[in-house]
BAFI-463561 format. One record per residue: residue number from 1; x negated, y negated, z of N, C-alpha, C, O in turn; chain; residue in one letter. Coordinates in nm, 4 decimals, padded with zeros to 6 digits. Atoms other than C-alpha are relative to their C-alpha. Example, Ala and Ser with C-alpha at 12.3 -4.5 7.8 and 13.67 -1.06 7.14 Angstrom:
REM residues 2
seq,nX,nY,nZ,caX,caY,caZ,cX,cY,cZ,oX,oY,oZ,mol,type
1,-00.0890,00.1190,00.0000,-01.2300,00.4500,00.7800,-00.0900,-00.1200,00.0000,-00.1936,-00.1181,00.0665,A,A
2,00.0820,00.1190,-00.0060,-01.3670,00.1060,00.7140,00.0770,-00.1090,00.0730,00.0261,-00.2198,00.0899,A,S
//
This chain:
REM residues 70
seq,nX,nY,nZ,caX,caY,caZ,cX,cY,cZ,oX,oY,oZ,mol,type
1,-00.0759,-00.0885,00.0866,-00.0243,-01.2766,02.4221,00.1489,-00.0344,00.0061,00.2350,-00.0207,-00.0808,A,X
2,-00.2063,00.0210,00.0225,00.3411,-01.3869,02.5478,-00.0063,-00.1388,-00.0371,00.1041,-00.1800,-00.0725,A,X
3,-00.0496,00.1156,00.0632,00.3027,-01.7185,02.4440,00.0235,00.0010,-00.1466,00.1153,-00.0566,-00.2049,A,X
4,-00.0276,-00.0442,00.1418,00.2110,-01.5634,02.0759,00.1373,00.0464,-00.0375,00.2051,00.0106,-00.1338,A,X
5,-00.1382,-00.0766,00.0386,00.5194,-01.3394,02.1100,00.1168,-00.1149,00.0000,00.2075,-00.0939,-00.0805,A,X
6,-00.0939,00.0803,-00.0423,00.7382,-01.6307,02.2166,00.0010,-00.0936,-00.1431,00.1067,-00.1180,-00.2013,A,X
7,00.0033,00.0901,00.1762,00.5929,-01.8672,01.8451,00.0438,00.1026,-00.0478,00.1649,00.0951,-00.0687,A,X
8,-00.0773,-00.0774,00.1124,00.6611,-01.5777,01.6534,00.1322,00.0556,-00.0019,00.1747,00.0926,-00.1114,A,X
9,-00.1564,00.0646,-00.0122,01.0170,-01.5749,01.7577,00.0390,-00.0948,-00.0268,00.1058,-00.1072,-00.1294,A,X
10,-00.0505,00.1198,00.0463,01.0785,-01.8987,01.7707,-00.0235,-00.0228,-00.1554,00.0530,-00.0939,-00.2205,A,X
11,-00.0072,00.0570,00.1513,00.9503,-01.9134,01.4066,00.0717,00.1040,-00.0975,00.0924,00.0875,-00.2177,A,X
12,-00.0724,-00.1005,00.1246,01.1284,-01.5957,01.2644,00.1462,-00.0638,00.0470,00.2359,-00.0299,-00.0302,A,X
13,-00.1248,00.0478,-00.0443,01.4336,-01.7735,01.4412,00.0446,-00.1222,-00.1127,00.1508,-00.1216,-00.1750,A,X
14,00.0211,00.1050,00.0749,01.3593,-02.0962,01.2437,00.0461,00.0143,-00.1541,00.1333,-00.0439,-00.2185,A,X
15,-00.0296,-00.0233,00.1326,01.3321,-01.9474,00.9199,00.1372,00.0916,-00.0517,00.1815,00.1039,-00.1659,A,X
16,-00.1370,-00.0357,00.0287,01.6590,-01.7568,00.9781,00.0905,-00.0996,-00.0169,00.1862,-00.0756,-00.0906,A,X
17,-00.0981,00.1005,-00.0195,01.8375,-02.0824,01.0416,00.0091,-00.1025,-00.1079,00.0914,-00.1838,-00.1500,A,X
18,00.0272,00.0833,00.1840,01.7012,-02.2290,00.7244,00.0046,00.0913,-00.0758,-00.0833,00.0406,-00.1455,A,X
19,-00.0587,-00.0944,00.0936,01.7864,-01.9544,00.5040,00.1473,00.0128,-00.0312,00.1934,00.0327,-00.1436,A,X
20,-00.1178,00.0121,-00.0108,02.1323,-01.9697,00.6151,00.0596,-00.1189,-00.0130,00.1705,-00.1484,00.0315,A,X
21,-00.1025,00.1161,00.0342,02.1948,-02.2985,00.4849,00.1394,00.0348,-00.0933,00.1539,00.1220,-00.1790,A,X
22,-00.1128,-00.0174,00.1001,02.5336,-02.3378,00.3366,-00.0111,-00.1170,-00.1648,-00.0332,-00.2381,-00.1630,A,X
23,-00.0282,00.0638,00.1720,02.5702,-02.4462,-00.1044,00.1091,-00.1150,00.0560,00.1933,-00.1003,00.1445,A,X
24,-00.0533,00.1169,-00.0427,02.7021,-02.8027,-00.0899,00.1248,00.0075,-00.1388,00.0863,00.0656,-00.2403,A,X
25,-00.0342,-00.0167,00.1258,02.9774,-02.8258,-00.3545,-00.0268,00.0038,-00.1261,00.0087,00.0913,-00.2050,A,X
26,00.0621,00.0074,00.0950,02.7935,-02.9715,-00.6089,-00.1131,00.1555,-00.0813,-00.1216,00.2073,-00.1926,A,X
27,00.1023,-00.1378,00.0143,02.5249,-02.6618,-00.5943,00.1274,00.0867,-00.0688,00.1387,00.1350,-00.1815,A,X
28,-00.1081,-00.1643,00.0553,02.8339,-02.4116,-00.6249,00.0584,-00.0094,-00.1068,00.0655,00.0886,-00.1810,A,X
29,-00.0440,00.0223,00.1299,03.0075,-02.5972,-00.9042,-00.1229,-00.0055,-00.1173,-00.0898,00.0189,-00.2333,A,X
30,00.1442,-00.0023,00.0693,02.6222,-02.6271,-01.0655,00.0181,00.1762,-00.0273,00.0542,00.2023,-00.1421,A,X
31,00.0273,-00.1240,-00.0210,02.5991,-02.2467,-01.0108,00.1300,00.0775,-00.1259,00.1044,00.1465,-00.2246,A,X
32,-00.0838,-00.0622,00.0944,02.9492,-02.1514,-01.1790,00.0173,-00.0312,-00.1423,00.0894,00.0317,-00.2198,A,X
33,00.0232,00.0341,00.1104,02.8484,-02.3515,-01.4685,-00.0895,00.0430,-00.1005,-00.0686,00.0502,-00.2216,A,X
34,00.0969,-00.1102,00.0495,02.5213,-02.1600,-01.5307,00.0685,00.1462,-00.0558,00.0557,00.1973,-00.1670,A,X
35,-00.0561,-00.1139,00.0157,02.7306,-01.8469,-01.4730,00.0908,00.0280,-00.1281,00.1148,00.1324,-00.1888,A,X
36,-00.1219,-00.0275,00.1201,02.9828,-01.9167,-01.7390,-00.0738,00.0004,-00.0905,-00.0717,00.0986,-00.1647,A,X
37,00.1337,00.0581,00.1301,02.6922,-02.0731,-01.9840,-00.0284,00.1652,-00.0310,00.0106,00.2304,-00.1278,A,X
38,00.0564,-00.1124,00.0067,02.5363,-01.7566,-01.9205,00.0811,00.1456,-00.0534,00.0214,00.2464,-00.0913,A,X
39,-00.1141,-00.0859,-00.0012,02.8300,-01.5353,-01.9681,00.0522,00.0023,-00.1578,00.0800,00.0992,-00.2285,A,X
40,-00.0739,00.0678,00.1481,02.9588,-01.7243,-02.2993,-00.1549,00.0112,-00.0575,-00.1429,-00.0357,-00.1707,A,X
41,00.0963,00.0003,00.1036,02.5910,-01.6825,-02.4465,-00.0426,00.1837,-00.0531,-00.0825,00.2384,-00.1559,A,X
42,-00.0158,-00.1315,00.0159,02.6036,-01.3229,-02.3687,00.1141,00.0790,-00.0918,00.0714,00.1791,-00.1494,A,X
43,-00.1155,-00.0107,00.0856,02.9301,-01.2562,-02.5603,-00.0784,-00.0381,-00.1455,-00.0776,00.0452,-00.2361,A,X
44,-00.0062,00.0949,00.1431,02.8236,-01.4551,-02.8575,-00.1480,00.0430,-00.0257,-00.1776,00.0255,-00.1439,A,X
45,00.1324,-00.0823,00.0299,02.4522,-01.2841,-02.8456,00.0876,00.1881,-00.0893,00.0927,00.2416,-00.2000,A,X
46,-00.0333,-00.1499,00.0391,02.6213,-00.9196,-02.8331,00.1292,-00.0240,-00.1127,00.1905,00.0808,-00.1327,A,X
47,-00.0881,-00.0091,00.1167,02.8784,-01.0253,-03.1212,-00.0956,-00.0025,-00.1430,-00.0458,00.0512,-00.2420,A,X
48,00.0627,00.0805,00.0883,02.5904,-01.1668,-03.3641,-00.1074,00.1602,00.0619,-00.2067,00.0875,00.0631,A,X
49,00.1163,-00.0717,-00.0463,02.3318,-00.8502,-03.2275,00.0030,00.1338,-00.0488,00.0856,00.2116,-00.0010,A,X
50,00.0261,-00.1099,00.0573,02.2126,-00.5613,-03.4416,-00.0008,00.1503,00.0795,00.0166,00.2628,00.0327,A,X
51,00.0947,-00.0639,-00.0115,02.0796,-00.4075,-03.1590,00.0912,00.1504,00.0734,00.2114,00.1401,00.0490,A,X
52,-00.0645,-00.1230,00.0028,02.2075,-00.0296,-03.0237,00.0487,-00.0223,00.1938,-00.0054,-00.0980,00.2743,A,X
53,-00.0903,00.0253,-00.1252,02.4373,-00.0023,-02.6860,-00.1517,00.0506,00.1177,-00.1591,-00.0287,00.2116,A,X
54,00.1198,-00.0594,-00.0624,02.0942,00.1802,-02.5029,-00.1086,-00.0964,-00.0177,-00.1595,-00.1047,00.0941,A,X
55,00.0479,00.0873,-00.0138,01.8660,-00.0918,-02.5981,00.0347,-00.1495,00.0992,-00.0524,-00.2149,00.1565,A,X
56,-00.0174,00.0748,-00.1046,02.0974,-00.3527,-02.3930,-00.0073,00.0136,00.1217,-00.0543,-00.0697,00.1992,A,X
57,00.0199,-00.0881,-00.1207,02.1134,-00.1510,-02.1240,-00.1454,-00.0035,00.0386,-00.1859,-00.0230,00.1532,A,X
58,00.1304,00.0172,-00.0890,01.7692,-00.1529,-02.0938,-00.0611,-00.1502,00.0356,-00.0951,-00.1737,00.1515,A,X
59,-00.0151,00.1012,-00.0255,01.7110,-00.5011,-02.1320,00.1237,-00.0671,00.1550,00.0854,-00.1377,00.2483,A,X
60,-00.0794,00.0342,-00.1553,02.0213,-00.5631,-01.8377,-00.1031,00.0311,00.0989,-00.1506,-00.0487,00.1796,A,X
61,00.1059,-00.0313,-00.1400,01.7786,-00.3624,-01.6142,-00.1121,-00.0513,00.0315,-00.1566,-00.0635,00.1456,A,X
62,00.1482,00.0963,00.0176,01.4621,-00.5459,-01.7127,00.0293,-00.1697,00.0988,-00.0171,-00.2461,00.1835,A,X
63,-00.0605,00.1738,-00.0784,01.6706,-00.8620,-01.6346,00.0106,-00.0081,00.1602,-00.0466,-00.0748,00.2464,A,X
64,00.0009,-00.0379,-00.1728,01.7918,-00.7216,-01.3018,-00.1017,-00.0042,00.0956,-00.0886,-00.0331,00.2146,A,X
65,00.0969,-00.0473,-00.0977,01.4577,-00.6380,-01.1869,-00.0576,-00.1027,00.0268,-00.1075,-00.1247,00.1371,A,X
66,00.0555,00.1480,-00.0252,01.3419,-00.9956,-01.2661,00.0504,-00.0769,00.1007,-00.0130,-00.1371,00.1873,A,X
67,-00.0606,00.0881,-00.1061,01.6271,-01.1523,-01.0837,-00.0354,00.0550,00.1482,-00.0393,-00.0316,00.2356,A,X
68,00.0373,-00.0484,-00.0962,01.5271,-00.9091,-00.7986,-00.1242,-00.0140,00.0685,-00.1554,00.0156,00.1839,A,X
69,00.1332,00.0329,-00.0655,01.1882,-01.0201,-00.7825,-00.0391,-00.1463,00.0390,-00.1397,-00.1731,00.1047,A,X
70,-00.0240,00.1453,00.0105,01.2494,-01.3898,-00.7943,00.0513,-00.0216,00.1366,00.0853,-00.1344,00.1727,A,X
//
């Protein structure tokens, strides 16, 4: 039993230490490029978009919940 307890440390240790990698520049400049893309399509959707201030809103949260489950 303590040798079990001792792997399952060592491996929740493991996977902390690989989670905590650090974004290499490239990644982060990749990342703020999405962000803007994403940002500038949103603008230029809600300028061109019929749709009512309560319909985006729900859609944002739909989105949210996706990125939250991902």
């Amino acid at each position: 039993m303590k040798k079990i307890s001792i792997l399952f440390l060592a491996l929740a240790l493991a996977m902390t230490l690989a989670a905590c990698e650090k974004d290499g520049p490239m990644e982060e400049t990749g990342e703020k490029i999405d962000r803007s893309v994403e940002k500038t399509k949103d603008k230029i959707q809600d300028t061109f978009d019929p749709r009512g201030p309560a319909e985006k809103a729900g859609e944002k949260i739909d989105e949210t919940v996706e990125d939250v489950r991902d």
